[in-house]
C-alpha positions in Angstrom: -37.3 29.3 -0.9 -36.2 33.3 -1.7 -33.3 34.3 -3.4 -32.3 38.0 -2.3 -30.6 39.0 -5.8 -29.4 42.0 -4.2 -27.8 42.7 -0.7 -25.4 44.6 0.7 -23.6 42.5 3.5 -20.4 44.1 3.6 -22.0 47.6 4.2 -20.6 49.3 7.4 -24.5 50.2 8.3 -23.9 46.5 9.3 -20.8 45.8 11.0 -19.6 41.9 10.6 -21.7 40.6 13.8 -25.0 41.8 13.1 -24.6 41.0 9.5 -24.2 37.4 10.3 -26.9 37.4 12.5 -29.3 38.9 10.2 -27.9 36.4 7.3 -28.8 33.4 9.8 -32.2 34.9 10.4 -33.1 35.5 6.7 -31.6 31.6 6.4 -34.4 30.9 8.7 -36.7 32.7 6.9 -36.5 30.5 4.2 -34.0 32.9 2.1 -31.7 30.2 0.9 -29.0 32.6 -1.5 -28.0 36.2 -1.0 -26.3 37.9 -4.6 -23.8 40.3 -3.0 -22.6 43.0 -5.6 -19.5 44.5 -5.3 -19.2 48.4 -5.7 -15.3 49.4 -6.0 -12.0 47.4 -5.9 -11.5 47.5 -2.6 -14.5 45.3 -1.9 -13.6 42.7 -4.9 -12.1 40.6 -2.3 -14.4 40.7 0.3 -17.6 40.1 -1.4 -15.7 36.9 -2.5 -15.0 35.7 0.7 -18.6 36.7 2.5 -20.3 34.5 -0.9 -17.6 31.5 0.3 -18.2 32.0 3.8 -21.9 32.0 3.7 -22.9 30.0 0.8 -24.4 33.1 -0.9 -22.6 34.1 -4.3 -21.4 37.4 -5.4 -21.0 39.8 -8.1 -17.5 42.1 -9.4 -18.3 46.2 -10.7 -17.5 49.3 -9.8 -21.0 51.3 -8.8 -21.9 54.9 -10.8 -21.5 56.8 -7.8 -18.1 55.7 -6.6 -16.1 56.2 -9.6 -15.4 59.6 -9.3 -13.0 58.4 -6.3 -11.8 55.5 -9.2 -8.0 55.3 -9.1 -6.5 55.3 -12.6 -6.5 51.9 -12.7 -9.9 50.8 -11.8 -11.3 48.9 -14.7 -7.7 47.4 -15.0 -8.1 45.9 -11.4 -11.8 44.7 -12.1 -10.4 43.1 -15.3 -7.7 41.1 -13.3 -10.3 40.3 -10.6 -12.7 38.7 -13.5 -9.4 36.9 -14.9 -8.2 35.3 -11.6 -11.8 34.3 -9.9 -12.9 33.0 -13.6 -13.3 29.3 -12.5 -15.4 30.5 -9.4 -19.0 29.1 -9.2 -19.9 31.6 -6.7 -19.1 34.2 -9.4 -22.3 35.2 -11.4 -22.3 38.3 -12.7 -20.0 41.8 -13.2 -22.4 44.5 -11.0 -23.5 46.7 -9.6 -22.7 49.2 -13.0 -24.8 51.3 -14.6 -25.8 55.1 -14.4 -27.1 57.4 -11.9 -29.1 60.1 -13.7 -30.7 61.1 -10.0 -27.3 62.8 -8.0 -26.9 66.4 -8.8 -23.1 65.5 -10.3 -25.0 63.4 -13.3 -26.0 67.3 -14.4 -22.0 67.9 -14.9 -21.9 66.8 -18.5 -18.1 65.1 -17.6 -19.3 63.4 -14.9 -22.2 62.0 -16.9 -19.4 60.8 -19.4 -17.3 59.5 -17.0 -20.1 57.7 -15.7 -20.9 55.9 -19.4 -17.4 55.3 -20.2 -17.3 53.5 -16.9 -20.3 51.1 -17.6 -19.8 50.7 -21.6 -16.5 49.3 -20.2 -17.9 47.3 -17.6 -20.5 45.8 -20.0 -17.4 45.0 -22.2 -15.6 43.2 -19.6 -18.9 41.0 -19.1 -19.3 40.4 -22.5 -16.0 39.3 -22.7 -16.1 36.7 -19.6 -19.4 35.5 -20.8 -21.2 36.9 -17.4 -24.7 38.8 -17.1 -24.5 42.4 -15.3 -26.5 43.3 -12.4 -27.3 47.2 -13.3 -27.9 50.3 -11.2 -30.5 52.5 -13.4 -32.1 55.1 -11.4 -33.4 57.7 -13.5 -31.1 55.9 -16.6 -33.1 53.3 -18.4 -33.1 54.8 -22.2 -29.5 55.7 -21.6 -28.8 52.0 -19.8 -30.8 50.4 -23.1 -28.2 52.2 -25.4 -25.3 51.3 -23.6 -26.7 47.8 -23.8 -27.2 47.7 -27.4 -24.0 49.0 -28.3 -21.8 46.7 -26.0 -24.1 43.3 -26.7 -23.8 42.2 -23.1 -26.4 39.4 -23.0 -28.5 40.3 -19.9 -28.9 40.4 -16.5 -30.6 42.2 -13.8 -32.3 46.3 -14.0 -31.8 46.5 -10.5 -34.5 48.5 -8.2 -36.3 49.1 -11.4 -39.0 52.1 -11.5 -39.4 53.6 -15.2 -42.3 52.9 -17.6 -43.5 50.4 -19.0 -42.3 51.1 -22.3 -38.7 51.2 -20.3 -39.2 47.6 -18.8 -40.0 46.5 -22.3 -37.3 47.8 -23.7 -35.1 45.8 -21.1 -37.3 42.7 -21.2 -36.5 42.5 -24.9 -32.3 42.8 -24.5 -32.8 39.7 -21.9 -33.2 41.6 -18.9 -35.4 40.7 -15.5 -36.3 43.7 -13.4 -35.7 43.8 -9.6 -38.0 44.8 -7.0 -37.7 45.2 -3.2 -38.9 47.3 0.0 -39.9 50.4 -2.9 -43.0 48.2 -3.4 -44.5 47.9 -0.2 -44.9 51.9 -0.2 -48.7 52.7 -0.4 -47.5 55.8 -2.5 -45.9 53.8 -4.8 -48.6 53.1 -7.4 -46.3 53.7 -10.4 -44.8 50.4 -9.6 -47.2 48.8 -8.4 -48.9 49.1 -11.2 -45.9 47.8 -13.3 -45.8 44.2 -11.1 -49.9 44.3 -12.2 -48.6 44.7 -16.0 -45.6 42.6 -16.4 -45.8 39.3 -16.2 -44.5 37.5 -13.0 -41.4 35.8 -15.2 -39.8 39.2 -15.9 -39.0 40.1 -11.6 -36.7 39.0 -9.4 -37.4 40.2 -5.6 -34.3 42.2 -3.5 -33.5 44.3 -0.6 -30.6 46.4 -1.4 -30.3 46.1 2.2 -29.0 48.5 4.0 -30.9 50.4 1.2 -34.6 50.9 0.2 -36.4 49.9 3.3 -39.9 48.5 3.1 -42.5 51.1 4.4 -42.3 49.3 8.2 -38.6 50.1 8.7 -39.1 53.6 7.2 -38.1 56.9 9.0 -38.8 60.1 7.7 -36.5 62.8 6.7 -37.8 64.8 9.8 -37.2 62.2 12.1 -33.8 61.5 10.6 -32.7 65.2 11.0 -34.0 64.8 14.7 -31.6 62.2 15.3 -34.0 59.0 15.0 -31.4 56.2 13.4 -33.0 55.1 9.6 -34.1 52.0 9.1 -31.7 49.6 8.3 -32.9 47.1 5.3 -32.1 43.5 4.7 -32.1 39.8 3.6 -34.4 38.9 6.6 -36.8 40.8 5.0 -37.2 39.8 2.1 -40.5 37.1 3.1 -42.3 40.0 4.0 -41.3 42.2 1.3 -42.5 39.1 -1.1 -45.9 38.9 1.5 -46.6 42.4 -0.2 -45.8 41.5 -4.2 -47.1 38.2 -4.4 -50.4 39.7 -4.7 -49.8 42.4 -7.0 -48.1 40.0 -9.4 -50.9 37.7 -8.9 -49.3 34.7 -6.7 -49.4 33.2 -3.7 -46.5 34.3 -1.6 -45.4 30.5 -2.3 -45.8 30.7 -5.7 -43.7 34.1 -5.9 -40.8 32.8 -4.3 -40.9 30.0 -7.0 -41.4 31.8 -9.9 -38.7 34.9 -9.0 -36.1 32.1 -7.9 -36.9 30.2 -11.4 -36.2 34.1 -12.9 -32.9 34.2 -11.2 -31.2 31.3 -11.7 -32.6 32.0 -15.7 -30.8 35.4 -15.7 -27.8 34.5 -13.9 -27.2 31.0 -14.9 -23.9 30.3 -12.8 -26.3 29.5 -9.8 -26.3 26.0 -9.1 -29.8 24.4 -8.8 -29.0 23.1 -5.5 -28.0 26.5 -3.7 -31.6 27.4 -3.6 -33.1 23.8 -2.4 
């Protein structure tokens, strides 16, 4: 069985029907648990009640490129979320946080500050409830690894991970598995690739990011995209055939890669009952 440690369902690219659908097809596929991350407040409640509705699980934070829009009293209303849903199995992990070094705004030095402020305090918050974080780190890993040190959050999940291999070291030692998806399956990407030839197979857990990052068979170029051609919409049902493409360049059987990165997640987020992903 897969476990999808990183999807999207509540994303509009969606809409609630064809979300379903695609979550029963993925079911079929032999993905057994979605991780649904939250990415502002006003999704808090309804990433609760998809993981309750669907038998998937789900994940509280405020993403690096929303909280520019951040009301005042953003963390506060994460804080009371984490407080209230405490007792809730389905509960794993305070994400998606981190830092976006990639969007032209990281430049602003401000925004770059807001952004660390924002995921120090997250990191606090999970400390505090005893949860792992699931982190967004695009183009942000050394900056991610000091934020991680100075807080003492114990782990998680370096979500779409494509630094160095220094970088995934640096994670792998502070307790941190690295998450791959559709980026993978690119011919072009032989920077990763090489990684999931480096590091051993106990250190990645497999995603989508669905709607986001689709493998290279759902991708549509820019050009295409200007001309009006929809992109290609990424997601859980996927996921077999985005682990069809790893399994090899971690060394496993596509069975044995769906073993060993379900193993990885329940490790890393430890609120996941054994039986979820039978």
């Amino acid at each position: 069985m897969w476990v999808d440690t990183h999807v999207h369902w509540d994303a509009p690219e969606y809409g609630l029907t064809q979300a379903e659908i695609r979550r029963e097809r993925a079911r079929q596929r032999g993905v057994s648990l979605c991780v649904v991350p939250a990415v502002a407040p006003d999704n808090f409640s309804v990433v609760r009640d998809w993981a309750h509705a669907h038998d998937d699980v789900y994940a509280l934070g405020i993403h690096p490129m929303w909280i520019r829009r951040a009301p005042a009293d953003a963390l506060a209303q994460l804080e009371t979320a984490l407080t209230q849903w405490a007792h809730d199995p389905r509960l794993v992990a305070v994400g998606e946080i981190g830092l976006d070094g990639f969007v032209p705004e990281a430049q602003d030095p401000a925004h770059w500050q807001q952004q660390v402020a924002f995921c120090k305090a997250q990191m606090k918050l999970a400390k505090r409830h005893g949860l792992p974080v699931i982190l967004h780190v695009r183009k942000s890993v050394d900056a991610i690894a000091r934020c991680i040190r100075e807080t003492g959050v114990s782990g998680g999940i370096a979500h779409a991970f494509n630094g160095s291999i220094q970088q995934a070291q640096s994670l792998i030692d502070l307790g941190f598995v690295l998450g791959v998806g559709g980026a993978a399956t690119f011919d072009s990407a032989q920077q990763l690739r090489r990684l999931l030839q480096n590091v051993p197979s106990e250190h990645w857990v497999l995603e989508t990011d669905g709607p986001d990052i689709p493998p290279q068979w759902l991708y549509v170029p820019k050009e295409q995209r200007q001309a009006g051609v929809a992109p290609g919409v990424n997601g859980s049902d996927e996921l077999p055939a985005i682990g069809q493409v790893v399994a090899p360049l971690m060394g496993l059987s596509p069975a044995d890669c769906a073993r060993v990165t379900t193993q990885n997640a329940l490790r890393v987020l430890s609120r996941i009952q054994t039986e979820w992903v039978s």
